[in-house]
C-alpha positions as CSV (number, residue, x, y, z in Angstrom):
1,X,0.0,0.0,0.0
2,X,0.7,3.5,-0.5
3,X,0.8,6.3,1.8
4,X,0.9,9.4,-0.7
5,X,1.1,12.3,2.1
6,X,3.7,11.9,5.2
7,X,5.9,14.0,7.3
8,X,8.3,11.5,7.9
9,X,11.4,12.8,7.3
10,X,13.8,14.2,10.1
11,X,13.8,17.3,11.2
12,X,12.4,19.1,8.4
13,X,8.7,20.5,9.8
14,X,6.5,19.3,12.4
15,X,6.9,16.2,11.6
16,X,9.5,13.5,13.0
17,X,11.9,15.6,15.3
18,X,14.9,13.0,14.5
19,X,16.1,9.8,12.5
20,X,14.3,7.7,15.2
21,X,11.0,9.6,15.1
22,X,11.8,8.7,11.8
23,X,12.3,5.0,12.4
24,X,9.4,4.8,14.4
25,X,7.1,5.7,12.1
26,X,8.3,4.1,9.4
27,X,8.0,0.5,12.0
28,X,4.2,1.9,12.1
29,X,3.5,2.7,8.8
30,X,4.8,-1.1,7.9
31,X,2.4,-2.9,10.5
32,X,-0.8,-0.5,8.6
33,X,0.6,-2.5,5.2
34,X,2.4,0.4,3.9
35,X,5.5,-0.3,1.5
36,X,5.6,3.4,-0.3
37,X,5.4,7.1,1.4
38,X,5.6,10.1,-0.5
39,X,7.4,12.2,1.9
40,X,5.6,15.5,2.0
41,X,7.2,18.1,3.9
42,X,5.3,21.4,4.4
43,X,6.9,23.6,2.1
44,X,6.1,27.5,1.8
45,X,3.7,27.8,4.7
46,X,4.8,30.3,6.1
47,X,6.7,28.4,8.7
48,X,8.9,25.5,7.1
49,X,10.8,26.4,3.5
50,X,11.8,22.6,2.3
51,X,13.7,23.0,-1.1
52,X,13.5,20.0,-3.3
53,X,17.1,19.3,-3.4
54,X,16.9,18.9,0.9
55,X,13.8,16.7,0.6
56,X,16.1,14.6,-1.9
57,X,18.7,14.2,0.2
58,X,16.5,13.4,3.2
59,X,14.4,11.0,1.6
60,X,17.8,9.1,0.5
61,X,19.5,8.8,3.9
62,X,16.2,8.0,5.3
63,X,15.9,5.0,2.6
64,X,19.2,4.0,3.9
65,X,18.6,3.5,7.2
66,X,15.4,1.8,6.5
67,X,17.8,-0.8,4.6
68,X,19.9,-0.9,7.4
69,X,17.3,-1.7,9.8
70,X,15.1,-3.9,7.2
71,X,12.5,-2.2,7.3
72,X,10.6,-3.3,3.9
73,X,9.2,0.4,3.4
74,X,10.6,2.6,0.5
75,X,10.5,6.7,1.0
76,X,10.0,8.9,-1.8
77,X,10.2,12.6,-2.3
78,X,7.4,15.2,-2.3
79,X,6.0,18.4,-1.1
80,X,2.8,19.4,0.7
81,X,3.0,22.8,-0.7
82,X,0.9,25.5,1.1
83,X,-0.9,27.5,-2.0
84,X,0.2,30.5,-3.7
85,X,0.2,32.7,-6.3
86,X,3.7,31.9,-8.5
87,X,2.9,27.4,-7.9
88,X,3.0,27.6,-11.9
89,X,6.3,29.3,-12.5
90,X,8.1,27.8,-9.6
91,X,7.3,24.0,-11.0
92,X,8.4,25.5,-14.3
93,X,11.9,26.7,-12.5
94,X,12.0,23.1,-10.7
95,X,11.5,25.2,-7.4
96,X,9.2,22.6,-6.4
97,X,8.5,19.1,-6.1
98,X,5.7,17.0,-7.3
99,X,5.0,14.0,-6.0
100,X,7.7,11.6,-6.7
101,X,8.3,13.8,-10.0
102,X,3.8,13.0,-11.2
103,X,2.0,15.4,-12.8
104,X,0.5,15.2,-9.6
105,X,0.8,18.1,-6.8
106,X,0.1,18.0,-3.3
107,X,-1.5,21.6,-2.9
108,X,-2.5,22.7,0.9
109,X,-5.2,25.6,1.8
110,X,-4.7,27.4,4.6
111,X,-7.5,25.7,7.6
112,X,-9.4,29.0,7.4
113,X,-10.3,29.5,4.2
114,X,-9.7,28.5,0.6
115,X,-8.0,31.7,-1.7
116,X,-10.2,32.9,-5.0
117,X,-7.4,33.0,-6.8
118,X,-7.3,28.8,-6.1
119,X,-9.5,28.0,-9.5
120,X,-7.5,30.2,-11.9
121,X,-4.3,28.2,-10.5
122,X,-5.5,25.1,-10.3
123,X,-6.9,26.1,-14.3
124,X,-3.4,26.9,-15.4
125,X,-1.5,24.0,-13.6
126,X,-3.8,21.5,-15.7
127,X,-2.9,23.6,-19.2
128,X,0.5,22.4,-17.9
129,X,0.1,18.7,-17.9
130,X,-0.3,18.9,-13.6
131,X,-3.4,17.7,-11.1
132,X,-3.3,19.8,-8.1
133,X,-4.4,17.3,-5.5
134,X,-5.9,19.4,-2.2
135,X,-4.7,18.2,0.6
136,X,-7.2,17.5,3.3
137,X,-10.5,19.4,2.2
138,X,-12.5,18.1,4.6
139,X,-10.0,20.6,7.4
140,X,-10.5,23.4,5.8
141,X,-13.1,25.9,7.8
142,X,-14.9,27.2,4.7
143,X,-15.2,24.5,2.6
144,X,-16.7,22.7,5.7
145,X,-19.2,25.8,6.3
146,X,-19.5,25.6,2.2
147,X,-18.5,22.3,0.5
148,X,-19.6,23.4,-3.1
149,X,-15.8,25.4,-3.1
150,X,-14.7,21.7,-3.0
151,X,-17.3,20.2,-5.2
152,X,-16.9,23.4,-8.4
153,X,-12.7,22.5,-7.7
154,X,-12.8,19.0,-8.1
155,X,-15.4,19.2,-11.1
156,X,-12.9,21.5,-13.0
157,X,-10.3,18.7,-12.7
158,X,-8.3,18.5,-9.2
159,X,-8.4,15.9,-7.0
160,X,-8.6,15.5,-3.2
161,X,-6.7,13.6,-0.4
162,X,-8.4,12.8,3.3
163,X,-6.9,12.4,5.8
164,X,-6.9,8.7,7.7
165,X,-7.3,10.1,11.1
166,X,-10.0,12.4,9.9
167,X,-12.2,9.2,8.8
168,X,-11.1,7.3,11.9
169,X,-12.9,9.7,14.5
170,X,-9.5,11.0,15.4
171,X,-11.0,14.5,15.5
172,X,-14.4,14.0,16.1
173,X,-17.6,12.8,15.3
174,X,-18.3,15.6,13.5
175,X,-15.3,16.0,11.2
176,X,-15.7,12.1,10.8
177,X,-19.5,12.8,9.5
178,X,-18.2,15.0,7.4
179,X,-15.7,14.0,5.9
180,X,-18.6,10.6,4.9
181,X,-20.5,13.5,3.4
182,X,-17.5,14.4,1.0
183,X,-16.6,10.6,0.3
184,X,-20.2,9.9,-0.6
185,X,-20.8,12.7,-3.2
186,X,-17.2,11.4,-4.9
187,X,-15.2,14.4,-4.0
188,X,-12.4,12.4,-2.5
189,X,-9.7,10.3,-4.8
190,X,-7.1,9.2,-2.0
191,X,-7.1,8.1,1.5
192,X,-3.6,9.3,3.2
193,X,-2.1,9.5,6.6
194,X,-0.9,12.8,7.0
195,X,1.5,11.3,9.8
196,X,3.1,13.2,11.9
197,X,4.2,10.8,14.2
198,X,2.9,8.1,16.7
199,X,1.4,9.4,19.4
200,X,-0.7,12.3,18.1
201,X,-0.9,12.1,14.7
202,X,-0.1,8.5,13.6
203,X,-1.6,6.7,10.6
204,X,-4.7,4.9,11.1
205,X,-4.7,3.7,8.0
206,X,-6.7,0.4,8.6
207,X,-9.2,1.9,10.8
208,X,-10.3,4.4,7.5
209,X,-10.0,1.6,5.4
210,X,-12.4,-0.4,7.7
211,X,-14.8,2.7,8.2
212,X,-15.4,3.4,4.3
213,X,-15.9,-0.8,3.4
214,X,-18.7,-0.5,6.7
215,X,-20.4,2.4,5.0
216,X,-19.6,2.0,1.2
217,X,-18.5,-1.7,0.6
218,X,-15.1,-3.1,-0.2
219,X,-15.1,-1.3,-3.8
220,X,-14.9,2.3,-2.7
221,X,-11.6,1.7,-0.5
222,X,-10.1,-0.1,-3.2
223,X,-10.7,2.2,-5.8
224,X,-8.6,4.6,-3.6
225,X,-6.1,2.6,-2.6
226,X,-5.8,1.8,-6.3
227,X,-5.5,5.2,-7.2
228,X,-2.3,5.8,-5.1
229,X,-0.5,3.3,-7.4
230,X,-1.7,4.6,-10.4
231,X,-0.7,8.1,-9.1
232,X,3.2,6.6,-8.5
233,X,3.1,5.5,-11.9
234,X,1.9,9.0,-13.1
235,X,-1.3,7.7,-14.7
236,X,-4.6,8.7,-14.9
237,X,-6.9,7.7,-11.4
238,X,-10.0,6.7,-11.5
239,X,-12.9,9.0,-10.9
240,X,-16.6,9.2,-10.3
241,X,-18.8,12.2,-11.0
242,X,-18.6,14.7,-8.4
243,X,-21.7,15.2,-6.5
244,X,-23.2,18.5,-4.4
245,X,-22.2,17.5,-0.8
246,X,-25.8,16.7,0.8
247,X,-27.0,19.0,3.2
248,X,-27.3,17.5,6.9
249,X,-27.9,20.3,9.7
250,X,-27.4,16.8,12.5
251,X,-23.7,17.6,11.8
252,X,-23.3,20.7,12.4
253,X,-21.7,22.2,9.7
254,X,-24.7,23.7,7.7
């Protein structure tokens, strides 16, 4: 299995702190049946600057000590890349990092809101051959207050990621609702971990898989499991129309 969105590398965000956070993770990623992670580093958030050339380098002598301490899991390099305005030209300048070197691009909002410049972006990334994938939709205040920002997105072409945790009850009943709301009107094209590390922000990775085959049946999380592979060998995913998120005031959100 593949885990297409991880902050496993050492050091480089809020992530793993060390090599051993590193380790440890990487020993719980393998027992959820992860072989692959795209290591995403936050990059351009405001916080954390991750150039591709350092996730490189990291994601090498990370692979290395997984061999030394066979552990069967394989790290490769990405970017969760907190949106702006100059994505296009800094992919053209190699500034940044797809995932493992896709057409596909881990693209973060910030939790508040999403920016209206987001659709002319996201337009002018696919003219370039790229899928912006969003990175945890269902997070992201106003498109929980008004998930038709998600739905117009996703029916001009991008893709979305949820987060494990987020469909495991990690962080709440609510967000868990939710975030069934946005599966069910086929908004969401991957399932990832968005590790951070063990203890409060690990992967959970069955437990979504087992919540989506309860309420959808064992094609749905195949289908998105599927899609990670076909994503590391930069090929089209598979898709569903996208669907107005049903309105359910019991939630919450609306």
């Amino acid at each position: 299995m593949i885990d297409i969105h991880c902050h496993i590398l050492p050091a480089m965000d809020d992530g793993a702190g060390d090599s051993a956070d590193s380790i440890e993770m990487a020993r719980a990623a393998v027992r959820q049946g992860i072989r692959t992670i795209i290591a995403t580093p936050h990059h351009n958030n405001g916080v954390y600057k991750n150039e591709p050339a350092a996730v490189r380098e990291a994601a090498d002598q990370l692979n290395k000590r997984l061999i030394k301490e066979d552990i069967p899991l394989h790290v490769l390099p990405g970017q969760e890349i907190r949106i702006y305005g100059e994505v296009e030209q800094d992919l053209a300048k190699r500034q940044l990092l797809s995932l493992n070197d896709t057409k596909y691009i881990l693209i973060e909002f910030p939790f508040d809101h999403v920016p209206r410049y987001a659709e002319q972006l996201f337009y002018d990334l696919q003219l370039k051959g790229y899928i912006p994938v969003i990175a945890h939709p269902e997070r992201n205040r106003e498109i929980r207050e008004n998930p038709s920002l998600l739905y117009h997105l996703v029916e001009k072409g991008a893709a979305s990621q949820i987060t494990s945790g987020s469909l495991a009850g990690i962080f709440g009943k609510q967000l868990k609702a939710f975030s069934l709301r946005l599966v069910e009107a086929n908004l969401i094209h991957f399932v990832a971990s968005d590790a951070h590390n063990v203890k409060t922000r690990n992967f959970h990775t069955q437990e979504a898989l087992y919540v989506l085959e309860k309420e959808f049946g064992s094609e749905l999380p195949y289908m998105l499991t599927e899609n990670a592979e076909l994503l590391l060998r930069n090929q089209t995913i598979f898709r569903q129309p996208p669907q107005p998120v049903k309105r359910r005031k019991l939630f919450g959100f609306f």
